[in-house]
N, C-alpha and C positions, 0 to 999 in steps of 0.2 A: 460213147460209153467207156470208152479204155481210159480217156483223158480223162474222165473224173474217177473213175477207178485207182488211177497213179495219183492222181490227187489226195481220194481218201488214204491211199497208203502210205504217203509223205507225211501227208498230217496226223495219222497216227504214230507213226515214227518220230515224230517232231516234238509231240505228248512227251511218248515214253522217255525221250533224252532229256525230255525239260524237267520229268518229275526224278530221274535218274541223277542228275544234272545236281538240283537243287537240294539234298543233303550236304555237297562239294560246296557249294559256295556261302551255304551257312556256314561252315565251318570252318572255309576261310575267313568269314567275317568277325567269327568268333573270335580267332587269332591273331589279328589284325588291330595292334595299340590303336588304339581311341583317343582321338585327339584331347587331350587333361591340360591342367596349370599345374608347375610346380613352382613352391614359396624358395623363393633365395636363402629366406631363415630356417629353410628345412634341410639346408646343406650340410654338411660338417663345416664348422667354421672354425675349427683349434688349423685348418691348413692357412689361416689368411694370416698374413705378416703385415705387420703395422708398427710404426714407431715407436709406442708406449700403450700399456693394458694391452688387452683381447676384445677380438670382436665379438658381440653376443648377440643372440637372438630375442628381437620384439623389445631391445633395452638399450640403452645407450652406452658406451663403452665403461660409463661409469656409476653404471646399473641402475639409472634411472628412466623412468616414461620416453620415448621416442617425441623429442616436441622440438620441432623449425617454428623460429618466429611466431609461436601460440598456438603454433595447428599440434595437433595431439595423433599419433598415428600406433593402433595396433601392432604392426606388423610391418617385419624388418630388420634390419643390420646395420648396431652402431659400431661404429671404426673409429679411428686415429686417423689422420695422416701423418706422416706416408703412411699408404698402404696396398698391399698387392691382394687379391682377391682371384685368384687361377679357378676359370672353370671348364670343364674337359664337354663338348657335348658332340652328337654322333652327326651334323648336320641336317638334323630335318625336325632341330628345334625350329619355329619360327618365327618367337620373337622375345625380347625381354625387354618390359615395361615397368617403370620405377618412379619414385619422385629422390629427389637428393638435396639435401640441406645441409646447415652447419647447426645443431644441436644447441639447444639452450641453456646446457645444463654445468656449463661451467662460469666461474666469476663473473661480476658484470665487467669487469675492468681486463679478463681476459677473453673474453667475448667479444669485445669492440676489438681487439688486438689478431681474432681470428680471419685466416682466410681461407679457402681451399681450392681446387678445382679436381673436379668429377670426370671422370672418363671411362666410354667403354670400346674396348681393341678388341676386335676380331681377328683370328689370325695374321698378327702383327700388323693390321691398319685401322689407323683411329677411325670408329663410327660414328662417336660423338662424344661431344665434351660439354662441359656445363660453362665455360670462363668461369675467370675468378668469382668464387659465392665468399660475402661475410656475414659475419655473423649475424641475424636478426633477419636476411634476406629469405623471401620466401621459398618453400621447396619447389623445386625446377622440376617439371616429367621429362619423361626419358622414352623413347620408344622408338627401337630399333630391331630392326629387321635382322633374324640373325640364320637364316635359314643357306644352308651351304658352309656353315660359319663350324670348325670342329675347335676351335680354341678362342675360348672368352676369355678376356681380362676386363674386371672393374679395378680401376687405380684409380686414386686419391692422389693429389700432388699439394703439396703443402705451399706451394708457389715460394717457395724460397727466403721466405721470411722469419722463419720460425714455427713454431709447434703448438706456441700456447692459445689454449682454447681452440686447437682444432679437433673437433671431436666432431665424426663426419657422419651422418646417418642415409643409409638406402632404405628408404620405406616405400612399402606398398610395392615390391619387388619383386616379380615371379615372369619365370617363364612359359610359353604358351610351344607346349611339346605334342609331336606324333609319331616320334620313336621310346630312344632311351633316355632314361633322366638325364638332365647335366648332374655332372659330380664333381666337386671342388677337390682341386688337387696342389702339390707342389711343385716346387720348381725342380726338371731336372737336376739333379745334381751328379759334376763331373766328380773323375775318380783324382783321388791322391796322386801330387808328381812334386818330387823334392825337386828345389834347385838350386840351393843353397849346397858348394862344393861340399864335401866330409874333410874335416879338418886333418892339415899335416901331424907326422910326429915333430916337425920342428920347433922349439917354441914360438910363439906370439906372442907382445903383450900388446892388449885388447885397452880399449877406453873403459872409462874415463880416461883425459889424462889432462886433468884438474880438479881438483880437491881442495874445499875452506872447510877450514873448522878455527876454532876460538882458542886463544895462550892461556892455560892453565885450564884448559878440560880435557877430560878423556877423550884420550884420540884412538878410532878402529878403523882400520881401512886395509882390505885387501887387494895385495895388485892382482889384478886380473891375467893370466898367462893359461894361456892353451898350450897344447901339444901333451906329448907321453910324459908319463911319471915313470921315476924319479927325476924331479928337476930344482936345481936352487935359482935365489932371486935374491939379488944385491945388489946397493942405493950408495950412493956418494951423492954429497950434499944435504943428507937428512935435516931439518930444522932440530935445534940443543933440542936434549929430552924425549927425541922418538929414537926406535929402537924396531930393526927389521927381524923376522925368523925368516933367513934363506931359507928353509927348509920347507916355509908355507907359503911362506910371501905374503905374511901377514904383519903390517905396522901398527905398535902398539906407543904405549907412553901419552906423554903429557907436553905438549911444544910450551919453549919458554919466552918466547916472544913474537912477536908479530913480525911479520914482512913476508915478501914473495920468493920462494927458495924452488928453486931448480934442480929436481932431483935427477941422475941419471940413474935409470934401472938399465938391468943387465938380466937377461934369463939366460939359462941352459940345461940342457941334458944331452944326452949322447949323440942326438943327433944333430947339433947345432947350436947355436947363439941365437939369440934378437935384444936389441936394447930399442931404447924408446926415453923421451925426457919426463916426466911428470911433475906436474906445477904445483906445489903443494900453498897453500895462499894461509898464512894465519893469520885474523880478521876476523871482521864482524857480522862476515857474509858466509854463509853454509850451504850445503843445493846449488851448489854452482853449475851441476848440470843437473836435469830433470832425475828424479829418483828411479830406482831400478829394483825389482823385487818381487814380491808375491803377499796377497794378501787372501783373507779367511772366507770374507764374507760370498764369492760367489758358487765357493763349493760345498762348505759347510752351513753358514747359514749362520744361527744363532746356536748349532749342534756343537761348536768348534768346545776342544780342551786342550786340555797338557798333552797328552799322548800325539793329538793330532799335530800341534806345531812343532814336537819334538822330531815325527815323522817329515814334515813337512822341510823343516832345517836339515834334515838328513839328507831328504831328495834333491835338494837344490845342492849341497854338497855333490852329493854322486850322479848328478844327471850332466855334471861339470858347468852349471849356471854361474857358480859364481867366478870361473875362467874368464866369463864374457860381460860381469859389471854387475850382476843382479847380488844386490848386496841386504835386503831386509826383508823381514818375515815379520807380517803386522795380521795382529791380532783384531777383528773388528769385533762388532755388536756380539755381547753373550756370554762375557765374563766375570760379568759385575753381580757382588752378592752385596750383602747389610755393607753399612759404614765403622768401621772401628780401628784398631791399631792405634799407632802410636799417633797419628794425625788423625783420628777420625776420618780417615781417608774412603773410599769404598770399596773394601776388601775382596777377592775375588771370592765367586763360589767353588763348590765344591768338583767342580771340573779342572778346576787350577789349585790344586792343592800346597804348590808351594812357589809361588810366581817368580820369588826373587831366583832360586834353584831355578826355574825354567829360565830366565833372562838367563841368568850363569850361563847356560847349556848351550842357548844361543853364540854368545859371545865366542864363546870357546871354541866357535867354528868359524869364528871370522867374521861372523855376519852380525847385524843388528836389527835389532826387534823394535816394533810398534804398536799400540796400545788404543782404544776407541776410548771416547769418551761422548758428551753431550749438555747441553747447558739446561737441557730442561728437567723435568722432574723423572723421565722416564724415557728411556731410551726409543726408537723403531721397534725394539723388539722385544721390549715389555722389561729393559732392567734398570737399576737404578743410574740416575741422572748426578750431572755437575750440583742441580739448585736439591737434590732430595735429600732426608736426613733418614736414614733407616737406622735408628740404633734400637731402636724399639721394632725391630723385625718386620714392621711398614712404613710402607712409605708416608710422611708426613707432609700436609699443605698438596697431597697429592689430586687435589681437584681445580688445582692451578697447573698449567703449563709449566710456569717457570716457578722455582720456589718462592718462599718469602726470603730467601738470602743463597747469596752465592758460596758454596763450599767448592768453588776449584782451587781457591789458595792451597788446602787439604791434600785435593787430588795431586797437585803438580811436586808437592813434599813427595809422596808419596812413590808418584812415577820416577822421580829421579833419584829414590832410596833404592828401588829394586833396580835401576839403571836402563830404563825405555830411554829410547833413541828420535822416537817418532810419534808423533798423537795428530788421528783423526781425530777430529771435533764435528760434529753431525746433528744438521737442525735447519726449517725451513720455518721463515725465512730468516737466512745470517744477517744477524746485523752488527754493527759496528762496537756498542758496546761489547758482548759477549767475544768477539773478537779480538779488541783489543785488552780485554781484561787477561785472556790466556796469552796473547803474545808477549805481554808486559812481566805474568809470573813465569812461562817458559826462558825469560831472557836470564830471568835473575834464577834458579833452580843449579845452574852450574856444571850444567851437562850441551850437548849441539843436540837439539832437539828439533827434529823439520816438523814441523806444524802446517795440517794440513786441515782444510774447513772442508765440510759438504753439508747438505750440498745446493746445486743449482743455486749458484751468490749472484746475487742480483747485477745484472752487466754497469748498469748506472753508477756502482762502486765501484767497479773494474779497477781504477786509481787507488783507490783505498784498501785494496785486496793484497795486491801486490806491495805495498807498502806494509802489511800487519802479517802476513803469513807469509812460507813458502810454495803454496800449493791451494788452489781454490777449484773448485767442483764448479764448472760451468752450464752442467747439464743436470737432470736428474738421473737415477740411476740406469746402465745401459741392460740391456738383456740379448742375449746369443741369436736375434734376427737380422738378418740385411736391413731393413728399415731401420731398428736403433739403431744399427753402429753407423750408417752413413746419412742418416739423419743428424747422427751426434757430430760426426766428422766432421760432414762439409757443411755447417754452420758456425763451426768455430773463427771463421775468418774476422768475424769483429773483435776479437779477441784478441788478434794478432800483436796489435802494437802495445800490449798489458803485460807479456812475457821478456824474463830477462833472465841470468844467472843470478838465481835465488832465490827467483820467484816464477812459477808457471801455470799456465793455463791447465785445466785438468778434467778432460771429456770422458771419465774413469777408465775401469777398468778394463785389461783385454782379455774379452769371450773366446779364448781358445783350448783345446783341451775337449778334456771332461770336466762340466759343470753343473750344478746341480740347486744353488742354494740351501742346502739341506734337507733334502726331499728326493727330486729324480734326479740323481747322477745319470747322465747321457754326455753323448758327445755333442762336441757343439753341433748350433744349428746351423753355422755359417760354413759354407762349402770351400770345397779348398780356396779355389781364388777370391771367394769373398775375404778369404783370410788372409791371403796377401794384400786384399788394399788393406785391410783391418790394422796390420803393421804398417805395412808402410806409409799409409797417414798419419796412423799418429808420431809416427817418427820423423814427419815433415815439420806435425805441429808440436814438437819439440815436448810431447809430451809424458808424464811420469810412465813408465813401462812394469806396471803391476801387474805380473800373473793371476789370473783367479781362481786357477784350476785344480786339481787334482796333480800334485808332483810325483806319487809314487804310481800313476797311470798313465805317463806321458807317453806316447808314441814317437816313431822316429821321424814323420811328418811335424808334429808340433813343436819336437825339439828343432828340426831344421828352422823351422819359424823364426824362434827364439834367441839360437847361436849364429844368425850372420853377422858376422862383426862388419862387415862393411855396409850394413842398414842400420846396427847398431851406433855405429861412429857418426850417423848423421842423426839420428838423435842426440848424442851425447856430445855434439859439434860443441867445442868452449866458446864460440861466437855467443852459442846462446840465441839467438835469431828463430824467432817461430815462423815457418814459412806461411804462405798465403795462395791463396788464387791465384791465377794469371789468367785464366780464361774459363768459364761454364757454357756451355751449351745446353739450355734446360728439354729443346726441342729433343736433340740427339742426344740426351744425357750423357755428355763427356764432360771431363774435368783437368784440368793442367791446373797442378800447383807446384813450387816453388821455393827453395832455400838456398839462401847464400851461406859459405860454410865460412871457415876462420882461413883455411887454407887460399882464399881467393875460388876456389870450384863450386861450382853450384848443384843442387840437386833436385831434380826434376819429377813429378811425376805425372803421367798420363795415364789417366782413370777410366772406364768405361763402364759406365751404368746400366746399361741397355741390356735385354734381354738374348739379344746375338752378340756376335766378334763383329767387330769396325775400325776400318784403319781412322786413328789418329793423328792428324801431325802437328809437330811442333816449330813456329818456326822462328827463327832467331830474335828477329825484332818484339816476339811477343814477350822475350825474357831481355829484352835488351844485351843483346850481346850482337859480337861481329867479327866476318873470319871465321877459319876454321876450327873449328872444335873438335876436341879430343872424345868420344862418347863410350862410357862404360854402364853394363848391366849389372845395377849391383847386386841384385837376387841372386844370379847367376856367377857373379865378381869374374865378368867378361868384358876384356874392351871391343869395342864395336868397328871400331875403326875412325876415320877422320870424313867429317860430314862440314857440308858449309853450308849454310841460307836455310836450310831446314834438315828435318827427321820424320820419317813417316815409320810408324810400327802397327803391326794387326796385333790389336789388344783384345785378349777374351773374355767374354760377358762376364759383366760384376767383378773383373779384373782389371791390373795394372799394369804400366810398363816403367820401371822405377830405374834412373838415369845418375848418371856424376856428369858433368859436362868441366871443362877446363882448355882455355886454347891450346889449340895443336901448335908443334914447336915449328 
């Protein structure tokens, strides 16, 4: 009797805890996430970085239906490649399931040309990849395990070929979650560090230091000299007909004849001397190094007027840009009003109220100005064209591209009455006629006029580009993400042997600064050291050094950028030589390219792509050289000391390590 007495009392105690009990554990269950799916197109996706356009949700990057090879898909994210896709999740996502294709929805003829390949990294190890997919290929599924997994990457790689028609589509993409959402995020980004010395008071004089221009036209060139003001600048052996002001060290006049004159300059001020030779070449070759300057279109927009280039000339003045070679301030898309004047020419609007007084304004500081133009009836940005005739306040034949006739004869009167220096010409696709028609009236107008086409010139002309202009647009336009600028970079290599003095290769412009297009002024998007390679490629690839930014909001970081003169000097090398590759690694995304200078030294650079720091190395045979070498930093304008058979450096993600090399004595 006791023993089942103890029993019934267990077992009513056993009750009362289980109905006690069971309030508790509803209500953990209540709070307890429920296993869900979330859509990858329900992410924020203005964080993803990609080559060209934006990714969009349920659409293709170029806002059309989601369709691989006929299949038709609701649901998803079209991209570019390159592209990086960051997404943050808590580990106890587990899984994300996709299909992946290359989009239908560009050219037929750039579509056969497409290729991509698909990948997704879990905290920095690949899970899976698609191999190369082209165009027309059916969509691939995807389905990986991603549980323990706190950092997803989807990337896109563009496989090295090019861009065109890669337009990359994740459909039917969601993750299978029982925590917290994934959330797409950015890339860290590190903080600001100059390394670029602070310039002496002693003077310098900076490159160029070779200059053409033409016998009996205006000649403007200022020598370029750092250090403290007050300082004068004085030339023996000037060509008859030019004429220096010590006091700016600015050469004016009219040379009277042709040949190669060797000018000795001479700076000073209190605290010292520097001389330097300067080749001044008169001839029928101009651009003999890559141009140097600032232009409209990536901070203004088509908003730019009088005020703002006036402002603009000023800044480059007092920011001391033009100390270190950056000699023009070019006007793009957004000037152009009706056709009239004395050539029927196309008059600006009423943002430029007195253009020839603004070119004046320019000059008078030493610099020279540039001017947009276009062959078709209507500009990018909705103004009047080379072929349009507005004398009647519209445009006429304006439901044609190109007009029924060409009025750039007009235009080029016109530019060389108020005194432009430089003219973009802008239009896809360039062809040959419209090309050589303005290099033929630029020749004859009677001014040095660098003539620059954009953009994206077809490669297959490559020979004919450089032959008709100074400067051709290789790419379409860049924009302030890691993916355009080193998409635009490191595909320039075919380009390589098409560059000379007078003519160069031209990946545009550089996203540093504050930039905005006329819209949201912000700082760039590229992080410090994405912005060291940003320079220092293009100054491998020898190419034109255009500000885009905002000049009276420059910081002391992007000035450091802009004023090393000894990364300067390899761009502006009189060799002339576009450097190139030496070696890629697309696995470990490193990159070594390469310039031979005029001085016999070469200039190196070692790239890192990659999402971490990774040692590098370089090693002799791979630049052909031998013996020991001499090795300096020129960021930093530090020599390294004397190295033989190789160089190994820890390079920081989406950073460089930019070199001089010369044998050791």
């Amino acid at each position: 009797m006791l023993i089942v007495r103890r029993i019934r009392v267990i077992n009513k105690w056993q009750s009362r805890a289980a109905a006690l009990l069971l309030p508790v554990l509803l209500l953990s269950a209540a709070f307890k996430p429920a296993k869900h799916v979330v859509w990858l197109d329900e992410l924020d996706l203005s964080n993803v970085d990609q080559s060209a356009g934006k990714a969009l949700a349920n659409q293709s990057m170029w806002k059309t239906p989601l369709l691989i090879a006929g299949e038709a898909f609701s649901r998803g994210v079209g991209t570019h490649a390159e592209s990086f896709f960051r997404i943050r999740l808590d580990g106890k996502t587990t899984a994300f399931n996709a299909k992946v294709g290359l989009d239908d929805s560009p050219p037929e003829h750039e579509l056969k040309q497409a290729s991509a390949e698909f990948m997704v990294i879990g905290d920095g190890k690949v899970l899976w990849r698609s191999g190369v997919m082209h165009g027309r290929d059916k969509a691939k599924p995807v389905a990986v395990a991603t549980k323990g997994i706190h950092s997803l990457l989807l990337y896109v790689d563009h496989t090295g070929d090019g861009i065109s028609g890669d337009r990359a589509d994740w459909v039917d993409a969601s993750f299978e979650v029982n925590g917290a959402a994934p959330v797409s995020v950015k890339r860290t980004r590190e903080k600001e560090y100059i390394t670029t010395p602070v310039a002496g008071k002693s003077p310098v004089i900076n490159p160029p230091y070779v200059y053409g221009a033409h016998a009996g036209h205006p000649f403007l060139f200022t020598v370029p000299v750092s250090g403290e003001r007050p300082l004068t600048v004085t030339a023996t052996g000037l060509p008859e007909g030019l004429k220096l002001d010590s006091n700016t060290g600015i050469i004016t006049g009219s040379a009277v004849k042709d040949g190669d004159y060797k000018v000795a300059l001479v700076a000073q001020n209190r605290y010292g001397s520097a001389t330097q030779q300067l080749m001044i070449r008169i001839g029928r070759t101009i651009a003999l190094t890559p141009p140097m300057g600032w232009n409209s279109w990536n901070v203004f927009g088509a908003s730019v007027d009088d005020q703002k280039i006036r402002d603009m000339a000023d800044a480059m003045v007092n920011l001391g840009l033009t100390q270190y070679g950056y000699s023009y301030i070019n006007i793009d898309d957004g000037w152009q009003g009706h056709r009239g004047g004395t050539y029927n020419a196309i008059m600006p609007n009423e943002k430029f109220p007195d253009m020839k007084a603004l070119v004046d304004y320019v000059h008078g500081k030493g610099l020279k100005i540039g001017i947009y133009s276009s062959p078709w009836v209507q500009t990018y940005a909705g103004y009047t064209g080379g072929s349009a005739d507005t004398r009647e306040g519209k445009v006429i034949n304006a439901s044609r591209r190109y007009g029924a006739f060409s009025l750039v004869k007009n235009d080029v009167q016109q530019w060389a009455s108020w005194g432009f220096d430089y003219v973009k010409y802008d239009w896809v696709t360039n062809d040959i006629a419209h090309t050589a028609e303005l290099q033929y009236l630029l020749a004859q107008c009677g001014r040095d006029v660098v003539y620059s086409i954009s953009n994206a010139a077809p490669f297959e002309l490559a020979e004919d580009w450089r032959n008709l202009t100074n400067a051709w647009r290789t790419t379409g336009d860049i924009h302030d993400s890691w993916c355009s600028m080193t998409t635009i970079g490191f595909l320039q290599d075919k380009w390589q042997p098409y560059a000379r003095p007078g003519s160069w290769n031209d990946p545009d412009m550089l996203v540093l600064g504050k930039v905005g297009w006329g819209k949201d002024l912000h700082a760039t998007h590229l992080s410090p050291d994405e912005q060291y390679t940003h320079v220092t490629l293009w100054s491998i690839l020898a190419a034109p050094l255009l500000v885009g930014c905002d000049l009276k909001q420059v910081d002391p970081f992007t000035l450091s950028l802009l004023t090393n003169r000894e990364v300067i000097a390899v761009d502006q090398d009189p060799a002339g030589i576009q450097g190139k590759r030496i070696l890629g690694n697309r696995e470990k995304k490193t990159e070594i390219w390469s310039k031979p200078l005029q001085d016999g030294t070469l200039a190196v650079g070692l790239f890192n792509l990659a999402d971490d720091a990774q040692s590098i190395t370089l090693h002799w045979n791979d630049v052909q050289l031998n013996g020991p070498q001499q090795l300096r930093d020129l960021w930093r304008q530090q020599d390294l000391g004397v190295q033989n058979g190789q160089y190994a450096a820890t390079v920081p993600a989406h950073g460089v390590v930019f070199l001089k090399m010369k044998p050791a004595k």
